[in-house]
NULO-806743 format. One record per residue (C-alpha): residue in one letter; y, x negated, z. Coordinates in pm, whole numbers, plus 32768, in hexadecimal, padded with zeros to 4 digits. Example, Ala and Ser with C-alpha at 12.3 -4.5 7.8 and 13.67 -1.06 7.14 Angstrom:
# NULO-806743
A7E3E7B32830C
S7F967AA982CA
This chain:
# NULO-806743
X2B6C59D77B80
X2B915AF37C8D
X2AD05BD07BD3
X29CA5AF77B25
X29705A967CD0
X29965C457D34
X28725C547BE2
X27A65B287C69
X279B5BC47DAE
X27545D037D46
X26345C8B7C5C
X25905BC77DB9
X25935D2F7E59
X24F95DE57D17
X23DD5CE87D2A
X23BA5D107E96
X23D65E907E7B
X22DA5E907D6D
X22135D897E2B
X20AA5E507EAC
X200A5D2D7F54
X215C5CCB7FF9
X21A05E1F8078
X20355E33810A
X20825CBE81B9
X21C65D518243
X213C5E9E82C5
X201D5DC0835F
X20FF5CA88415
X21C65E128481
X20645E6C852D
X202F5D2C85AE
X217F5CF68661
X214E5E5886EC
X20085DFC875E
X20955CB4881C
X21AA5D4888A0
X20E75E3D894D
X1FCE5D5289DB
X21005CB38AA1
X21315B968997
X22515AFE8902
X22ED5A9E8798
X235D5953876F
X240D58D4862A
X247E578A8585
X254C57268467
X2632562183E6
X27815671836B
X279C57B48304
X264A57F48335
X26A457908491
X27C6588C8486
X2702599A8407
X25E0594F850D
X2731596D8637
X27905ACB8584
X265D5B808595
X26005AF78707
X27215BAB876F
X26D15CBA86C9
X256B5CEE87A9
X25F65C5288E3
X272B5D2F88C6
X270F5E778815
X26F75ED0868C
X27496034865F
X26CA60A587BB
X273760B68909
X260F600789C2
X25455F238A91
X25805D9B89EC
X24485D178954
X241D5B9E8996
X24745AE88863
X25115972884A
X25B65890874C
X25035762877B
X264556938724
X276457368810
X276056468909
X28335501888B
X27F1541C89A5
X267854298947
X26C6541B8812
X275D52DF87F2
X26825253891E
X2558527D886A
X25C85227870E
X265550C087C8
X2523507E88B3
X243450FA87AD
X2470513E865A
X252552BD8594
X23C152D48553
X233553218671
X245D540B86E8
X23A5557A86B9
X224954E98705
X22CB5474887A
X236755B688B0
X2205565A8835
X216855D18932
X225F55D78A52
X22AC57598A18
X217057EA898C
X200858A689B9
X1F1D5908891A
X1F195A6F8861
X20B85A09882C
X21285A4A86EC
X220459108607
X22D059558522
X22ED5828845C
X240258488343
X24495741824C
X24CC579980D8
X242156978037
X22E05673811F
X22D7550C814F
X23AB54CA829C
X22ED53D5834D
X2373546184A3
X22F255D98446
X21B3554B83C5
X219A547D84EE
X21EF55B285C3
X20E95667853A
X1FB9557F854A
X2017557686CB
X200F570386DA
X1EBB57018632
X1E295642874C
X1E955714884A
X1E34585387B0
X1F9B58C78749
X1F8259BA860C
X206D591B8509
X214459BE83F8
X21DE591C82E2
X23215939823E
X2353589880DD
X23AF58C57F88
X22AE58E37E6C
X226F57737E51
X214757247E99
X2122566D8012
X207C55A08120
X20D756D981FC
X2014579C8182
X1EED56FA821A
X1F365707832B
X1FE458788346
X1F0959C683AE
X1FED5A7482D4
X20E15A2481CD
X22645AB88177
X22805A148003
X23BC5AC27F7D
X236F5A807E09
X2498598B7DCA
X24E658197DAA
X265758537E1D
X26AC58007F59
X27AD58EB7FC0
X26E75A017EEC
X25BF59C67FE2
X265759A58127
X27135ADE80A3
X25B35B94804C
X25545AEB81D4
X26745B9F828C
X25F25CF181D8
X24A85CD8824B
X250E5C448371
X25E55D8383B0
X24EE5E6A8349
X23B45DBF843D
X24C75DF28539
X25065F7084ED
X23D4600284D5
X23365F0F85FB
X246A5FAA86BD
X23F761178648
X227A60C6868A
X229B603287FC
X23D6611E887A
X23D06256879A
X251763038727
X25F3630F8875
């Protein structure tokens, strides 16, 4: 079983590697978030489980430091903040958890990153309808399945699985390389 999962994932990252349209979706989100960063905007990012986990890890990773010593860019987790959390999900509904904070934290010409596996989490979706009315530029994170995210996304990370540990795998990648080379492209070697 250990090495039938080490194939499986190393099949998702042959068919991203291999992936042209993907590759031209990741360099462009990579221009975009440059773009952002530098007009004095910030990254915000939602998730559930370990989407939500994944969306923590590479916040940290912009509002701390990647490889380089450097200014911290403003990205935020949507989800860190448990009090809210479970306010909103009492008062309110789970649904509307991302699409409050949407609207309480951000402006438009922000960039969301909006990562579900499967594309259907109501609270993403819900997220991102709210960031299309204020002008936020939305990027998707999902599996090949085809999704009501992806109308609503300005771009689209589909790793080309149906797994879910295989895609939030081929997310944490990507999500690693968009953090790199944004790094390299705002701050230069140092």
């Amino acid at each position: 079983m250990i090495v039938k999962r080490i194939e499986e994932h190393q099949a998702m990252v042959n068919n991203l590697l291999y992936d042209v349209e993907l590759m031209a979706e990741v360099k462009a989100v990579i221009s975009l978030v440059v773009e952002r960063f530098q007009s004095g905007k910030k990254l915000l990012l939602c998730g559930n489980g370990g989407s939500a986990a994944d969306a923590q890890h590479l916040s940290a990773e912009f509002s701390g430091r990647f490889y380089l010593n450097r200014k911290p860019l403003d990205a935020e987790a949507l989800h860190v903040n448990t009090s809210y959390l479970t306010a909103v999900g009492n008062d309110y509904d789970f649904d509307t958890i991302y699409e409050r904070a949407v609207e309480a934290k951000g402006h438009s010409g922000d960039v969301l990153f909006a990562m579900s596996t499967s594309g259907t989490s109501q609270n993403v979706i819900n997220a991102c309808q709210r960031a299309k009315a204020m002008g936020i530029i939305c990027v998707g994170f999902t599996g090949s399945k085809e999704s009501p995210l992806e109308e609503l996304c300005d771009h689209m990370i589909k790793v080309p699985s149906a797994d879910t540990p295989r895609i939030q795998e081929g997310h944490m990648l990507i999500g690693h390389i968009i953090c790199e080379l944004v790094e390299q492209e705002i701050f230069g070697e140092q």
